[in-house]
C-alpha positions, 0 to 999 in steps of 0.5 A, spaced: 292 508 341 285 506 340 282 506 333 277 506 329 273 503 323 276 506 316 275 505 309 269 501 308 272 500 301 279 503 297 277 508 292 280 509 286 282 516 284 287 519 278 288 526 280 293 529 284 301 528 284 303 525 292 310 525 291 314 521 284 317 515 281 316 508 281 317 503 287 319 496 288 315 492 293 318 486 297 315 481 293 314 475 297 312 471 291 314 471 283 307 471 282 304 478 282 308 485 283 305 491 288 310 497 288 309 504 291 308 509 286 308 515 291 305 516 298 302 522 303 311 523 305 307 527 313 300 527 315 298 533 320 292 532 324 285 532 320 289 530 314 289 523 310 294 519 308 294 517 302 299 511 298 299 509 290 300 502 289 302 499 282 300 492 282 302 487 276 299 481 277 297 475 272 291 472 276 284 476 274 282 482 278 277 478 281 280 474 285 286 479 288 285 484 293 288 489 296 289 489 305 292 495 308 294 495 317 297 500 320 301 498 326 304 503 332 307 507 332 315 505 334 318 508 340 326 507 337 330 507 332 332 500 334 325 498 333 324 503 327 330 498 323 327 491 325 319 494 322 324 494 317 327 487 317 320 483 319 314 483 319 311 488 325 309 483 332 304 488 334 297 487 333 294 492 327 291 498 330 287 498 323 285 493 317 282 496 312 277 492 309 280 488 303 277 490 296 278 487 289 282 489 284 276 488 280 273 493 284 279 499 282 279 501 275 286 503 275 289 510 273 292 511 264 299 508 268 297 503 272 296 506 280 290 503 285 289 509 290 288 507 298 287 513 302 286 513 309 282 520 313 286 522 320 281 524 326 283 531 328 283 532 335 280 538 335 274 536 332 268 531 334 269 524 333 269 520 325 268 513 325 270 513 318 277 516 320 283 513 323 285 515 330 292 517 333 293 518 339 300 522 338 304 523 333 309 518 331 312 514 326 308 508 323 309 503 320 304 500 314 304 494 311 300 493 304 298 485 301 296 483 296 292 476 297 287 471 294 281 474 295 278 472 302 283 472 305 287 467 301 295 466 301 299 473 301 301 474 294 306 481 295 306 485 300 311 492 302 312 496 309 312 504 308 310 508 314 306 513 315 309 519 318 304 523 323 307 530 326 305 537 326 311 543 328 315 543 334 311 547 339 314 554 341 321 553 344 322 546 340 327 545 334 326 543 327 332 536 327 338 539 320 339 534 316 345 535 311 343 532 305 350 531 301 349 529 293 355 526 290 354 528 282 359 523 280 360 518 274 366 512 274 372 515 269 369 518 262 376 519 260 380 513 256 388 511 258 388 513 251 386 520 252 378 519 250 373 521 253 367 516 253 361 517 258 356 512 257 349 515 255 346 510 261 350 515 266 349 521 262 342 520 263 342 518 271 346 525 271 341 529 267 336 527 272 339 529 279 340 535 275 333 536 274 330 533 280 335 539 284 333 544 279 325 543 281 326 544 289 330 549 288 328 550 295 331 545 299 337 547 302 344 541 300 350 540 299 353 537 293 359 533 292 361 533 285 367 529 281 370 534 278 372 529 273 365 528 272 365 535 271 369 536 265 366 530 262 359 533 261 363 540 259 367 537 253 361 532 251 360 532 244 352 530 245 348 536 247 345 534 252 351 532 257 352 540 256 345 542 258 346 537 264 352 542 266 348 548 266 343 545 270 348 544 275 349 550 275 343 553 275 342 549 282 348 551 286 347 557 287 342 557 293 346 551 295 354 549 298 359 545 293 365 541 297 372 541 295 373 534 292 380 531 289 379 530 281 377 523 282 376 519 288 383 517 291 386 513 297 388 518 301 392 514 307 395 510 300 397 516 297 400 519 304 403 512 306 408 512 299 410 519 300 406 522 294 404 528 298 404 531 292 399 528 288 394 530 293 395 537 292 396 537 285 389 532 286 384 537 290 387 543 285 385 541 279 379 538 282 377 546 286 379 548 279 374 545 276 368 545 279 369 553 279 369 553 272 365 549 270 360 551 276 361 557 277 362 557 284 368 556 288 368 550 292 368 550 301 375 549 302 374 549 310 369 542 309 371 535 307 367 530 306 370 524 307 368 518 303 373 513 305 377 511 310 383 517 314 388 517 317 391 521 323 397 523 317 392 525 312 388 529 317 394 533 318 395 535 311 388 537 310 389 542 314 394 544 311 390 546 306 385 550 311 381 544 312 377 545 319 371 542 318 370 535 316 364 529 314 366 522 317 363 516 316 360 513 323 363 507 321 370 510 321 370 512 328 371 509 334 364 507 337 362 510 343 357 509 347 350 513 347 343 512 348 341 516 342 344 517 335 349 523 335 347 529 332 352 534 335 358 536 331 365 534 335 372 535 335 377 530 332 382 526 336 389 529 332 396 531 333 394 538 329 395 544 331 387 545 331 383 540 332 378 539 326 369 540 327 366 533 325 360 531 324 359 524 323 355 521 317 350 517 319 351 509 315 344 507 317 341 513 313 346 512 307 343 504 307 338 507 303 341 510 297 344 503 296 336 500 295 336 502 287 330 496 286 324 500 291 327 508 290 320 510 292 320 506 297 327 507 300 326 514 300 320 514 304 324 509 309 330 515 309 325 520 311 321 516 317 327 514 320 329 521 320 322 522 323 324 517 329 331 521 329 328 527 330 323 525 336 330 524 341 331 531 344 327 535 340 328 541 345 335 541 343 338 544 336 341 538 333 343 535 326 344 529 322 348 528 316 346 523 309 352 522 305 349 518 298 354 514 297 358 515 290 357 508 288 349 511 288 345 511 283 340 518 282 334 516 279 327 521 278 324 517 283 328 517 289 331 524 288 324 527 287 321 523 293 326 526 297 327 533 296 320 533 297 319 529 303 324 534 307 321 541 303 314 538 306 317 537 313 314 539 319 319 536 323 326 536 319 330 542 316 334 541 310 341 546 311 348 546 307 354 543 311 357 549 312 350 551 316 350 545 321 357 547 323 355 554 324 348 554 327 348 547 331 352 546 338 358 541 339 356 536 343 360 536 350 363 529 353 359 524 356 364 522 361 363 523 368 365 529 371 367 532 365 363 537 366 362 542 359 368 540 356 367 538 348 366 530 346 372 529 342 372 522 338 377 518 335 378 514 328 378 508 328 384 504 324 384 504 317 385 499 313 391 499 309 387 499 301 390 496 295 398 499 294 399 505 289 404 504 283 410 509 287 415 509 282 411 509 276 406 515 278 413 519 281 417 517 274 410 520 270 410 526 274 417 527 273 416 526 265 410 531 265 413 535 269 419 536 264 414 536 258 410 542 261 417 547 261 417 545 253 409 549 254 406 555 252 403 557 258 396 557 254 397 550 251 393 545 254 396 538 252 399 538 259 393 539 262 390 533 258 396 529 259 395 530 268 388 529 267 390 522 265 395 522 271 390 523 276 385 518 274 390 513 274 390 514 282 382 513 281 381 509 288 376 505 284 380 502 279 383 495 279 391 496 280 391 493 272 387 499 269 391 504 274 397 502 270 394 503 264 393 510 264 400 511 267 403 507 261 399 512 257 401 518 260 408 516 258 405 514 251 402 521 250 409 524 253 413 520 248 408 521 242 409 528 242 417 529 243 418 524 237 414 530 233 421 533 234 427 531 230 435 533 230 438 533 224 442 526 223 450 525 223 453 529 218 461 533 217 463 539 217 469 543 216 473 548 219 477 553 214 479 557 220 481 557 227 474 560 229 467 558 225 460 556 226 457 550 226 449 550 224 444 546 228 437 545 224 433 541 229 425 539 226 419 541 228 412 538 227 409 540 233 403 545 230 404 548 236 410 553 239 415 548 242 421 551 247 427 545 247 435 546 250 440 544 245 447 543 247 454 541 245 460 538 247 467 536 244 474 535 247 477 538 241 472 544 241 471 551 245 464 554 245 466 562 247 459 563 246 456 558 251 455 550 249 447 550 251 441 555 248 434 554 249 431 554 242 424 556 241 420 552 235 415 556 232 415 553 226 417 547 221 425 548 221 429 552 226 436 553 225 441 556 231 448 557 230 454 555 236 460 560 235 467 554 235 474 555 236 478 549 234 484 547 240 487 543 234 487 540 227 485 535 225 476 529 225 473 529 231 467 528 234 462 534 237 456 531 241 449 534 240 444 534 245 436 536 245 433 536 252 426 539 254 428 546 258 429 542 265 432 538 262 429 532 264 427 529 258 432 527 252 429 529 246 433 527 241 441 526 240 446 526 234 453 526 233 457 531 228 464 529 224 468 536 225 474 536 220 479 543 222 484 545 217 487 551 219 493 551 222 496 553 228 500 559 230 506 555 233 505 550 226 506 556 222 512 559 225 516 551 226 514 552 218 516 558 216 523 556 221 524 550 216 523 553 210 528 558 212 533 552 214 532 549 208 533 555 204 539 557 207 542 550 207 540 549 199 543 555 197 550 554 200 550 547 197 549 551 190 555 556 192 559 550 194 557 546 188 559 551 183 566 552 186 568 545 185 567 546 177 572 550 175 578 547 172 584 544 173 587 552 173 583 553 179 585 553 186 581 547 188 583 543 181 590 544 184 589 541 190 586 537 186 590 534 182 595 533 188 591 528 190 590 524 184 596 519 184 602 518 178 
């Protein structure tokens, strides 16, 4: 590429926005600072490239300059990544001559504005533009230095983006851009939700920055535990962040998500299935809610490592189509980035539609010191990417990790960057899967058949709390069916159970969300009382015993109550369902005494299901009514004694009668002389 003489010095200008923000250069010494305010994101032919340089430096104006060498254009993505990493090798197809700062008057916040003509092909040659023989990705370093020529004080390397619309029958590359909406989990073990004003003001700035480029075509991948922290959020603000979100999605794709990022190979591998689906339900309901839209249940976007296992019960749940990182794949070897969707190697029925998430594009979301800069590195290496086969309809996939942290600078840069592009087409996930071609295998006499890839082992990560997530959901379980279906506290009390499975938590806070699960559970029940030991007393051979059992809910409560007693029957039935609508609820228990006498009756207060014991008592019954065989033997021997008297009498008064009686004279016989 031939050059030519550009710049005779670098002007000052204050109007004018290119792009957004505030980038940190490279620096090479702690002495000064050169940062990338903004820069021309593509240059078309007979255009300019223009770059905004915020510079603090404590040496005086007049003895720092600004440098700036354009280089060649590089001819692979390797060579792209090691522009990058070291300084170019190559000989500068240009050097603008130094200015001193002294020379510039900076603008009312501190930027320094260089700008170099392009030469348009078409017309007559300009000295004083620069010359590209042929579109390209070109790299850029800026230095800031001791005037003449002196040591380099700062330095940072952009890249000038060179490039017009592909010609009639060549293809724009898609990128499917994914933007996680997510903050670490707002709510408390205890029940609290907190989010601290750093990540609400990082989520209010996505949210603007995607309401501004309504345009540009995304997918969003929003925590929906996030979610409905901005939702309930006491400060004005978080809520006026949600509807902004929701304002920007309705041109736009929203994944399903679990409620908050989960292990899913652990989950799976300790047999709590179970979870995962109480995870993405919750999760898909939320975000329909508090966004309005129904997420994508086909697409997953796999932010961590599968398994075959999971990929089998997410398509159970109608996931065909999926986003995994390359990293997550077993390599396979290809002389260009691969931008085709492929099938995934699984013992599924149907084999899910990949698309894999490039990680060398996800690097750049991680560089939270530069975003400006970093998000110009995103957009030409992107540009290097769609020079390979430009003929063909091909796709990318940028996955901002979770961990990344949205700012003005970096959003706004990059929304721009692609609404601007000549050569990259912003789309939704959904539209890549539709619109372009699965890639077909590279091997030898495979012919047309599709490439179909594996994963890669995944590691085993941190072992999940089995036994105390299986009794929670039991204890939760067991709460929920004392519940009107339109009380909410069992909602809360779940919520409290799926962030304790939250893949970002140390295993001591996950156990602390467990234990408050069951503190939460625990503090409810003890609202309720039975009544204490006490006596009563059956004056019949039938009766009823009064059960009062207390509530001081504040909200309509449905228990069990039961009784049982070997000396009792309960012809009515021993069990009842109970329904607590107020302070004290009173129900009675038909009884039938089998004998007389104390005995002990027992008092059982059980949530509905039965799985958890509310509150249990002990009754003193006393029976005094006698029994039926009881009474007939009494009457029998009063009957007896009766008879048995009244014979004595009449005996008694014979013997009295005298000598004269009959009696008397055998009487007398007997007496002796």
């Amino acid at each position: 590429m031939a050059a030519a003489a550009v710049l005779g010095v670098a002007t000052l200008v204050t109007g004018g926005r290119i792009g957004a923000g505030v980038g940190v250069a490279h620096a090479q010494t702690t002495h000064s600072e050169l940062r990338l305010g903004s820069q021309t994101p593509w240059v078309a032919p007979g255009g300019e490239f223009a770059l905004r340089l915020l510079i603090d430096t404590p040496q005086p104006p007049t003895e720092v300059e600004v440098v700036v060498a354009v280089y060649r254009a590089v001819a692979s993505r390797t060579e792209f990544t090691r522009s990058l990493e070291v300084r170019p090798r190559t000989v500068p197809i240009t050097v603008t001559p130094p200015t001193a700062l002294s020379a510039l008057m900076p603008d009312p916040v501190g930027g320094y504005w260089v700008r170099l003509p392009i030469q348009d092909p078409a017309q007559p040659l300009d000295a004083t533009r620069l010359r590209l023989d042929d579109e390209g990705v070109f790299p850029v370093r800026v230095e800031l230095r001791r005037v003449g020529g002196g040591q380099t004080q700062a330095s940072l390397l952009t890249h000038l983006l060179y490039a017009s619309p592909p010609p009639e029958g060549g293809s724009e590359l898609g990128v499917g851009l994914v933007l996680p909406v997510h903050a670490p989990p707002a709510l408390t073990a205890t029940g609290e939700r907190r989010m601290p004003p750093g990540t609400s003001d990082r989520l209010g700035s996505l949210a603007r920055s995607l309401v501004e480029s309504p345009d540009v075509a995304l997918t969003l991948l929003a925590t929906p535990e996030t979610l409905e922290a901005l939702e309930t959020s006491p400060r004005a603000s978080d809520r006026e962040t949600l509807t902004a979100l929701a304002a920007a999605t309705e041109a736009r794709q929203v994944a399903a998500s679990t409620y908050v990022p989960v292990d899913l190979p652990a989950l799976a591998g300790a047999n709590l299935a179970g979870e995962v689906e109480a995870q993405l339900d919750r999760g898909n309901a939320v975000i329909e809610r508090t966004l309005g839209r129904r997420p994508d249940a086909r697409t997953w976007i796999a932010d961590r490592p599968l398994t075959d296992g999971v990929v089998q019960q997410l398509r159970s749940q109608q996931v065909d189509r999926m986003v995994v990182p390359e990293a997550d794949l077993v390599p396979i070897a290809l002389e260009r980035t691969l931008t085709q969707p492929f099938e995934l190697d699984s013992d599924a029925v149907r084999r899910p539609e990949v698309l894999a998430g490039d990680t060398g594009l996800a690097a750049y979301f991680a560089t939270n010191d530069d975003p400006v800069l970093a998000a110009h590195h995103l957009l030409a290496d992107l540009a290097v990417i769609s020079a390979d086969q430009p003929s063909r309809s091909r796709a990318v996939v940028v996955v901002a990790p979770r961990s990344w942290r949205p700012g003005p600078g970096f959003v706004d840069t990059v929304l721009a960057g692609l609404g601007q592009s000549p050569v990259l087409a912003p789309a939704t996930l959904a539209t890549l899967f539709t619109d372009v071609p699965p890639a077909t295998s590279p091997a030898p006499r495979s012919g047309d058949a599709p490439l179909v890839r594996k994963l890669a082992p995944a590691q085993p990560g941190p072992p999940i709390a089995r036994a105390q997530v299986r009794r929670a959901r039991s204890s939760l379980s067991a709460f929920s069916s004392m519940l009107r279906a339109e009380n909410p506290l069992d909602d809360d009390v779940e919520a409290r159970l799926l962030v304790s499975q939250s893949a970002e938590l140390p295993a001591a806070e996950q156990r602390a969300y467990l234990a408050g699960v069951d503190r939460a559970i625990n503090d409810q029940l003890a609202l309720i009382e039975v009544p204490d030991e006490q006596s009563v007393t059956l004056t019949a051979r039938k009766g009823e015993i009064p059960v009062t059992v207390l509530s001081r809910a504040g909200y309509p409560v449905t228990v069990s109550v039961g009784v049982a007693s070997e000396k009792l029957s309960f012809p009515d039935g021993a069990s009842r369902p109970m329904e607590l609508t107020r302070l004290n609820t009173t129900e009675r228990f038909a009884v039938q005494a089998r004998t007389s006498g104390a005995f002990p009756l027992r008092l059982e207060v059980t949530t509905p299901d039965g799985g958890l014991v509310v509150g249990t008592s002990r009754f003193t019954v006393r029976s005094t009514a006698a029994s039926s065989v009881g009474v007939v033997l009494s009457v029998g021997a009063g009957l007896f004694l009766v008879v048995w008297w009244g014979r004595h009498v009449q005996r008694g008064r014979k013997g009295r009668q005298g000598p004269w009686g009959r009696k008397g004279r055998r009487n007398r016989r007997l007496i002796p002389a």
